[in-house]
mmCIF file as gemmi writes it, N, C-alpha and C atoms, coordinates in Angstrom:
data_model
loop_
_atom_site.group_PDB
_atom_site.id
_atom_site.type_symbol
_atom_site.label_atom_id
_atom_site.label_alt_id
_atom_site.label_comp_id
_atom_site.label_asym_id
_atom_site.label_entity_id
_atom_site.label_seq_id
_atom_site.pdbx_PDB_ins_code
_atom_site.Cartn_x
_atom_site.Cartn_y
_atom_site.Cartn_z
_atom_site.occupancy
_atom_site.B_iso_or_equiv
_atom_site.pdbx_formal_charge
_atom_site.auth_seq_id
_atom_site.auth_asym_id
_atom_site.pdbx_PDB_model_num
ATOM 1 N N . UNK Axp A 1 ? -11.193 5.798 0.886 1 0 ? 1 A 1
ATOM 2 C CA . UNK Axp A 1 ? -11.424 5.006 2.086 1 0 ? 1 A 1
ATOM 3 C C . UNK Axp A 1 ? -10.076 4.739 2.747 1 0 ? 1 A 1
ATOM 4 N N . UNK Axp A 2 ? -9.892 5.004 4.274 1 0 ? 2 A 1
ATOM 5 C CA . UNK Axp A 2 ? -8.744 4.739 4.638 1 0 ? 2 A 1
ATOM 6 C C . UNK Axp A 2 ? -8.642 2.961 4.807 1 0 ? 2 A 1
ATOM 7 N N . UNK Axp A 3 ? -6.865 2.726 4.979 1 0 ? 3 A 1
ATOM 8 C CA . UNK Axp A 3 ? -6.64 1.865 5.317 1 0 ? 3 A 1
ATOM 9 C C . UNK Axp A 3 ? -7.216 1.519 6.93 1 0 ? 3 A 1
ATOM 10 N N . UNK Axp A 4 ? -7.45 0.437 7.328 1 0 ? 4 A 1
ATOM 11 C CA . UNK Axp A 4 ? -7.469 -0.016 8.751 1 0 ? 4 A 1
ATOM 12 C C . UNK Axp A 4 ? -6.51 -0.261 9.246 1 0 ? 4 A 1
ATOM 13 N N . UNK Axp A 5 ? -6.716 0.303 10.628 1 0 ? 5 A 1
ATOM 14 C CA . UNK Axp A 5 ? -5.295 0.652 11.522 1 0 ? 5 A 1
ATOM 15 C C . UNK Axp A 5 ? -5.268 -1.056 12.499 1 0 ? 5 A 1
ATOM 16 N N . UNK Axp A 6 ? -4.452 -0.576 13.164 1 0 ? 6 A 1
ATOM 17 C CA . UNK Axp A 6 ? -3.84 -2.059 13.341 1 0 ? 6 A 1
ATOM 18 C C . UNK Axp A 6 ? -4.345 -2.351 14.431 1 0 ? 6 A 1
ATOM 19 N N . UNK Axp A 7 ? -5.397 -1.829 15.134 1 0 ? 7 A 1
ATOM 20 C CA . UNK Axp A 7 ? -6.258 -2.654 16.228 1 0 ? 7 A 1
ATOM 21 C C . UNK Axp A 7 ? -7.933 -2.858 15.948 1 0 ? 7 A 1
ATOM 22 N N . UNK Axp A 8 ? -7.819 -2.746 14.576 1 0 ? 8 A 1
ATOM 23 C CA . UNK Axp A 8 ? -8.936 -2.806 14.14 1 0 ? 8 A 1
ATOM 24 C C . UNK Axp A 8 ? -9.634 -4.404 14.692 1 0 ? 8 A 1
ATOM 25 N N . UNK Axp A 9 ? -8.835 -5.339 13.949 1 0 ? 9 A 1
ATOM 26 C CA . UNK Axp A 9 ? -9.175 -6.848 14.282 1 0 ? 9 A 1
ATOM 27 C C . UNK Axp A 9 ? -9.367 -6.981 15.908 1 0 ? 9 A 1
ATOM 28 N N . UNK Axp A 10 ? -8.154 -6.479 16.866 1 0 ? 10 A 1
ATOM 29 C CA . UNK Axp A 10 ? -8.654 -6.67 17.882 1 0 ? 10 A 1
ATOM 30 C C . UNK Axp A 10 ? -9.8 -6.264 18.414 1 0 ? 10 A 1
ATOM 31 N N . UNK Axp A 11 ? -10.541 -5.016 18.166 1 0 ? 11 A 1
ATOM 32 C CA . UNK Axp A 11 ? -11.527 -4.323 18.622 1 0 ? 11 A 1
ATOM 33 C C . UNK Axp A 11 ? -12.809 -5.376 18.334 1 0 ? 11 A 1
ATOM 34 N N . UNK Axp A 12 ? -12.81 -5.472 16.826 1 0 ? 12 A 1
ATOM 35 C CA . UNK Axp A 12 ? -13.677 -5.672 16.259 1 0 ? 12 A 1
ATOM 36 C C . UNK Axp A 12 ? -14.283 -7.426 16.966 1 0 ? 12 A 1
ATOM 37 N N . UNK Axp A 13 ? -12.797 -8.367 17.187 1 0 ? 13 A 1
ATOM 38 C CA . UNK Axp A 13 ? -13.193 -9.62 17.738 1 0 ? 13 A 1
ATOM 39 C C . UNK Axp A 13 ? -13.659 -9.963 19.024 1 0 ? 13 A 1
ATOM 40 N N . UNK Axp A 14 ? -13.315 -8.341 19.406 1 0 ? 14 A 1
ATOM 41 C CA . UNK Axp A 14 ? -13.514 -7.811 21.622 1 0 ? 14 A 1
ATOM 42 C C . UNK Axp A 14 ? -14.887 -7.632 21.468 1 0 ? 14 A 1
ATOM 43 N N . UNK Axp A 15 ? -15.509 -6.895 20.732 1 0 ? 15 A 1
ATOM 44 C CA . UNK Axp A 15 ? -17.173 -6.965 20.425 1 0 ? 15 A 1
ATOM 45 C C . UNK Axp A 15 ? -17.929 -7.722 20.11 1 0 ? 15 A 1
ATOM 46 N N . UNK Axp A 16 ? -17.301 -8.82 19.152 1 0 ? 16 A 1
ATOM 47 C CA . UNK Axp A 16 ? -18.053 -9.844 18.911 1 0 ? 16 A 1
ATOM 48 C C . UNK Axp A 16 ? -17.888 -10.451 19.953 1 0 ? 16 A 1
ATOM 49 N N . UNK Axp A 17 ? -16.768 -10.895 20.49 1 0 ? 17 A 1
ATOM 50 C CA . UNK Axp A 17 ? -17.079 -12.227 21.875 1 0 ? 17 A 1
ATOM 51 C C . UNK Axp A 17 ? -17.979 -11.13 23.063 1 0 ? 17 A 1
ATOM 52 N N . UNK Axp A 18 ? -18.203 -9.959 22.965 1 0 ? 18 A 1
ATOM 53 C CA . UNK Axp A 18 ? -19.362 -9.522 23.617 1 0 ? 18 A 1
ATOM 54 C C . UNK Axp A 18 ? -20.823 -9.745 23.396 1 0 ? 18 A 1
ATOM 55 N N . UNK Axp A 19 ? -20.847 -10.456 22.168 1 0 ? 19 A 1
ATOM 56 C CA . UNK Axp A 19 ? -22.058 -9.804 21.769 1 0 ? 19 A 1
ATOM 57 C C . UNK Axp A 19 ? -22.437 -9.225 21.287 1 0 ? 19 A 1
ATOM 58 N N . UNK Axp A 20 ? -21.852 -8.339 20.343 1 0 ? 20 A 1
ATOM 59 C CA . UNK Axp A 20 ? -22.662 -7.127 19.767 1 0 ? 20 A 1
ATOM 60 C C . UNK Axp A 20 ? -22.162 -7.824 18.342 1 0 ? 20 A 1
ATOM 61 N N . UNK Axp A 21 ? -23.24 -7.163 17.517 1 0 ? 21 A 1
ATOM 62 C CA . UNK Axp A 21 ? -23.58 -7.817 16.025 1 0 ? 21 A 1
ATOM 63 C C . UNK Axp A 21 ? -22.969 -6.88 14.835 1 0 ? 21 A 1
ATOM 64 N N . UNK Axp A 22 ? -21.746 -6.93 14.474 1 0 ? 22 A 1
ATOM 65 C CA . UNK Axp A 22 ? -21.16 -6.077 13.61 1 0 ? 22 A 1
ATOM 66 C C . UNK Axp A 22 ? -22.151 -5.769 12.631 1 0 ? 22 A 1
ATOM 67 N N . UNK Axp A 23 ? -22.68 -4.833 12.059 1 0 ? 23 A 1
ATOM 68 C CA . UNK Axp A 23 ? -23.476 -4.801 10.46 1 0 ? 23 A 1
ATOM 69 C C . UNK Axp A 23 ? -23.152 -4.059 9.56 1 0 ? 23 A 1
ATOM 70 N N . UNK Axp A 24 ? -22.256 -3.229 9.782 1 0 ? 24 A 1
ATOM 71 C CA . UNK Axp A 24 ? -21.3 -2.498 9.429 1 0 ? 24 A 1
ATOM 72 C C . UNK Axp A 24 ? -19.841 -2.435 9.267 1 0 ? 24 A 1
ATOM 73 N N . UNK Axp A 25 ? -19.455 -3.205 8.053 1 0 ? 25 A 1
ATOM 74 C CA . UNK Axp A 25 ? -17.929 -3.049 8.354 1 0 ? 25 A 1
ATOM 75 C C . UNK Axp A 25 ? -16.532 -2.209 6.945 1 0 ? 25 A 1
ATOM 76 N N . UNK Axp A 26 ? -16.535 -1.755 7.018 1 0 ? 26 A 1
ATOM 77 C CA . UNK Axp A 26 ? -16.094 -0.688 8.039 1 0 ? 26 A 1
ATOM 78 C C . UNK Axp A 26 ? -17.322 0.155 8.279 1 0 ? 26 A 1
ATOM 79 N N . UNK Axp A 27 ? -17.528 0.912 9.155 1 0 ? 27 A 1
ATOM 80 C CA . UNK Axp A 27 ? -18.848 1.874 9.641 1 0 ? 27 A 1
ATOM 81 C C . UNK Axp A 27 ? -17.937 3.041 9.308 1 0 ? 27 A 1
ATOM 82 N N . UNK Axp A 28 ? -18.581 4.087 8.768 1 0 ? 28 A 1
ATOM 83 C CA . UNK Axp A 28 ? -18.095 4.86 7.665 1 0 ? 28 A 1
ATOM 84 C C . UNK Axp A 28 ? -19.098 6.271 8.385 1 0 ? 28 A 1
ATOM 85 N N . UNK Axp A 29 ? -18.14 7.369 9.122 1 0 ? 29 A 1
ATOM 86 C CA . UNK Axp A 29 ? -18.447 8.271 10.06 1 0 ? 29 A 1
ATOM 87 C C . UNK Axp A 29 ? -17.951 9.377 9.472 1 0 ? 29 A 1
ATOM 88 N N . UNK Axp A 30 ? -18.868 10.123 8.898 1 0 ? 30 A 1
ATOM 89 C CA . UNK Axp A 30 ? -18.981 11.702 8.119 1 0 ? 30 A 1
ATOM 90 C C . UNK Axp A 30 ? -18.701 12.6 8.978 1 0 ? 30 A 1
ATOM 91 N N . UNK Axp A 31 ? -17.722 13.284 9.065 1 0 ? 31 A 1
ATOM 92 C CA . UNK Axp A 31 ? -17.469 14.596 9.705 1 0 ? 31 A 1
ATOM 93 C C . UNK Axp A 31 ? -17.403 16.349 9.035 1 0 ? 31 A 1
ATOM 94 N N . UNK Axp A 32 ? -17.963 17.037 9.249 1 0 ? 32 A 1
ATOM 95 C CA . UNK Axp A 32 ? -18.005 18.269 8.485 1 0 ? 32 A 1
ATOM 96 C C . UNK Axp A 32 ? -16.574 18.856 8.794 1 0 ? 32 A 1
ATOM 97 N N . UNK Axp A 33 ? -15.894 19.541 8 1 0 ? 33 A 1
ATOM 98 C CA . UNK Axp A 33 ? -14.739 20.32 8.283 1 0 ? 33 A 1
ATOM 99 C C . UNK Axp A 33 ? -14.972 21.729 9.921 1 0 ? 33 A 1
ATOM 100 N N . UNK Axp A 34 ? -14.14 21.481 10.385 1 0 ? 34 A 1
ATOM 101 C CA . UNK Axp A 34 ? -13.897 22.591 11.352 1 0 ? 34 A 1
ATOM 102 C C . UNK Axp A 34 ? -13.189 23.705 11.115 1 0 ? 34 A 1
């Protein structure tokens, strides 16, 4: 699992004072090799 990069907190507190309902944290995004 990577570390969290350093605008993580900001992002994450820009969404919540939007409104949107974290349920996932970290949200964990599978990519196949290219």
């Amino acid at each position: 699992m990577p570390a969290r990069d350093f605008h993580h907190h900001v992002v994450k507190e820009a969404l919540i004072k939007d409104d949107w309902a974290i349920t996932d944290d970290p949200f964990v995004i599978e990519v196949e090799d290219l």
